[in-house]
C-alpha positions as CSV (number, residue, x, y, z in Angstrom):
1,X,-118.5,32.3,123.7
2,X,-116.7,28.8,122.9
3,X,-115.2,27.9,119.6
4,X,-112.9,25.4,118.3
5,X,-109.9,27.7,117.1
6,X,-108.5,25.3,114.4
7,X,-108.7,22.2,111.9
8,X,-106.0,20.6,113.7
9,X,-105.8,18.9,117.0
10,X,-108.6,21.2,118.7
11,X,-107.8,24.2,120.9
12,X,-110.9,25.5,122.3
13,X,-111.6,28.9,123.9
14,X,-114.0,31.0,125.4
15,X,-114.3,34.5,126.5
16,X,-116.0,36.2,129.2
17,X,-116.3,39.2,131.8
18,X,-116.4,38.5,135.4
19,X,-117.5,41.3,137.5
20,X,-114.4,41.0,139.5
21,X,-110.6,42.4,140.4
22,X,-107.7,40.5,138.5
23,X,-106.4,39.7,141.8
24,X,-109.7,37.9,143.1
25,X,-109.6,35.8,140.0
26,X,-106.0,35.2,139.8
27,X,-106.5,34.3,143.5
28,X,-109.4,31.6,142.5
29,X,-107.3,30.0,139.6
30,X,-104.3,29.3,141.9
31,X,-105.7,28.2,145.4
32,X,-106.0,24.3,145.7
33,X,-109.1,24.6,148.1
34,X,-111.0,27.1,145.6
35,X,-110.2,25.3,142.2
36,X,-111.8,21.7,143.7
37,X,-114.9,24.1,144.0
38,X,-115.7,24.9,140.7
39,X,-113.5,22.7,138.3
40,X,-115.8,19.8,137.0
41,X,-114.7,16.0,138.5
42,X,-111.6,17.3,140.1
43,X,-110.8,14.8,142.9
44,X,-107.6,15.6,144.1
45,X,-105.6,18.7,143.6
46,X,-102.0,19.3,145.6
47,X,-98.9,21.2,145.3
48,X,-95.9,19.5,144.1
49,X,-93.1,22.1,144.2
50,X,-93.2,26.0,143.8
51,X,-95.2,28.0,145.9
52,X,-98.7,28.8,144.7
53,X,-99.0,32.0,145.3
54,X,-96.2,32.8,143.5
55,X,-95.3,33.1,139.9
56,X,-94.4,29.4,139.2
57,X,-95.5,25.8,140.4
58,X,-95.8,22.3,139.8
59,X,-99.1,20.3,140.9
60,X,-100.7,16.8,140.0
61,X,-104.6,16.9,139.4
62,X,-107.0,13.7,139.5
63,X,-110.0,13.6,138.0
64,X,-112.8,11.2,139.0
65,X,-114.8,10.1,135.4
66,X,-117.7,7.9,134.8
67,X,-117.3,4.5,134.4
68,X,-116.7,3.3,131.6
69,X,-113.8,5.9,131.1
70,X,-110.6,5.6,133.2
71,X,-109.9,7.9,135.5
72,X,-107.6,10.7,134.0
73,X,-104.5,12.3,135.9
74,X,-101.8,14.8,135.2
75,X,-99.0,16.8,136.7
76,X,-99.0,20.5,135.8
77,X,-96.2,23.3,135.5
78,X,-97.6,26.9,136.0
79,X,-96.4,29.8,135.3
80,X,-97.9,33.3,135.6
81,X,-96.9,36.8,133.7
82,X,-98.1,39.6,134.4
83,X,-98.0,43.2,133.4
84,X,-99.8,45.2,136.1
85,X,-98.3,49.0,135.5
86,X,-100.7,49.5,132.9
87,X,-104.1,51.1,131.8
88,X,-105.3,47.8,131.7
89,X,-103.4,45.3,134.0
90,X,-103.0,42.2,132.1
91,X,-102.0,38.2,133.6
92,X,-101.6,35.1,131.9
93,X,-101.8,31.7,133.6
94,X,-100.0,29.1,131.0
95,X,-99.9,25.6,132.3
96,X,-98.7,22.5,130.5
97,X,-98.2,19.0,131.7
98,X,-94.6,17.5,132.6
99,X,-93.3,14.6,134.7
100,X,-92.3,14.9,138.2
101,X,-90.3,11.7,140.0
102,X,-93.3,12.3,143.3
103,X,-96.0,11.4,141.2
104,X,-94.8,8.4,138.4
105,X,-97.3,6.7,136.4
106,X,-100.2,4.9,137.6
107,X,-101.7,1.5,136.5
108,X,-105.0,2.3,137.4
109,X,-105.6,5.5,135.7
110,X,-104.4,7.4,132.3
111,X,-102.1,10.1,132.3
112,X,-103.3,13.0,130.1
113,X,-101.7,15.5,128.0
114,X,-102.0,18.8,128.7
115,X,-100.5,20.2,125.8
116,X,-101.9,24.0,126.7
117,X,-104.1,25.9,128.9
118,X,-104.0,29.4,129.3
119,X,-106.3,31.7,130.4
120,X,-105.6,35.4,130.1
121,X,-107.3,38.0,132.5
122,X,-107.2,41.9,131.6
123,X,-108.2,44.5,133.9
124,X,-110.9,46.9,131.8
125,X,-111.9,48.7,134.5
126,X,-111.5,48.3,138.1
127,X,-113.5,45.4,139.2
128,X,-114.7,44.0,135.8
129,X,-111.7,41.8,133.9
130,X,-111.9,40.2,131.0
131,X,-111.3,36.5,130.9
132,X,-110.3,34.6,128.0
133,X,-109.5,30.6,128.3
134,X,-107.6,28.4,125.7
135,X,-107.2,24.7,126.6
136,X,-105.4,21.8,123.9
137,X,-105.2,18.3,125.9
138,X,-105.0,15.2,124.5
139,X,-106.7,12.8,127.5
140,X,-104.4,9.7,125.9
141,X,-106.1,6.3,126.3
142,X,-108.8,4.2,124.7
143,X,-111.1,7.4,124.2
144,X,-112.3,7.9,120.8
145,X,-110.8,10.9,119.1
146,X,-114.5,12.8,118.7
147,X,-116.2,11.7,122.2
148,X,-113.1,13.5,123.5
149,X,-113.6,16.5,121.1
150,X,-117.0,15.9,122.0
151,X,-116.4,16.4,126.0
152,X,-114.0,19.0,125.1
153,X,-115.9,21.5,123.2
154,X,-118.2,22.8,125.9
155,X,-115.4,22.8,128.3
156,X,-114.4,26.8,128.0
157,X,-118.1,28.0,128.5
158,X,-118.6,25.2,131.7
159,X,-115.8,26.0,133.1
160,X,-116.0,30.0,133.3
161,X,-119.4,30.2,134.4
162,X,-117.8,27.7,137.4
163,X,-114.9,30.0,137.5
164,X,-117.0,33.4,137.5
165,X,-119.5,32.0,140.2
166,X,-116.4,30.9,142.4
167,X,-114.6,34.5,142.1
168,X,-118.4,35.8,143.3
169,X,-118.4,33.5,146.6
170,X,-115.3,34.9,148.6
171,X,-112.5,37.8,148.9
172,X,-109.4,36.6,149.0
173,X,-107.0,38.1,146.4
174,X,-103.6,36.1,145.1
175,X,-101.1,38.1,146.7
176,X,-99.0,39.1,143.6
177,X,-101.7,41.7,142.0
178,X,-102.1,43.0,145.4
């Protein structure tokens, strides 16, 4: 399910169920290696500060688009919460964008606006966790206001079905849900 949330500036989210353990997913959101796997033109993805397999980090992403857009880059603060001695173990991934002195401006790209990206995971039943994403960015730049809304709306839905068929291909779990 995808759906723009407001008339404002668009949020968009989508919902799904993975047939998987919070930790395998939380694992899979966080790990530089897996995330180039399954999120869409990601070119380069590396920790700034933080650790990232613990509960807060700073990263830089590239993204590789088709000409004629420039190529769009951002740097990232992550931070997880997490509620794990419940029924239904709950974590939430919110990430915004911020400015680090390792990674200034470039001329050659644009540097987006990550305004918000969370994604919620819940725990329903051991091994099957519901996974909700919200994502607000503005990608700054010459882009038109509705191509990006355009790009943007089947973002949610693209990227979980990348997300759930990356959780499928391996085991590793992020150490703090373990």
């Amino acid at each position: 399910m995808c759906k723009q949330v407001n008339n404002g500036p668009p949020i968009f989210k989508g919902t799904t169920i993975i047939k998987s353990s919070l930790a395998r997913i939380a694992f899979v959101l966080t790990d530089i290696d897996s995330k180039k796997k399954w999120v869409n033109r990601l070119a380069a993805h590396s920790l700034i500060e933080g650790d990232i397999i613990g509960k807060e980090y700073t990263t830089f992403e590239h993204y590789n688009l088709a000409w004629p857009i420039s190529d769009r880059e951002y740097v990232l603060d992550a931070k997880w919460s997490l509620d794990l001695e419940i029924k239904e173990p709950t974590a939430t991934l919110k990430i915004t964008s911020t400015t680090h002195p390792k990674h200034p401006l470039r001329e050659d790209r644009v540097r987006g606006e990550l305004q918000k990206l969370v994604f919620r995971l819940k725990e329903i039943q051991p091994g099957i966790t519901e996974t909700i994403v919200e994502i607000k960015v503005d990608p700054k730049g010459k882009l038109p206001g509705f191509l990006a809304n355009l790009i943007q709306k089947n973002w949610p839905v693209t990227t979980l079905r990348a997300l759930n068929k990356e959780v499928l291909s391996g085991k590793d779990l992020h150490v703090l849900f373990t």
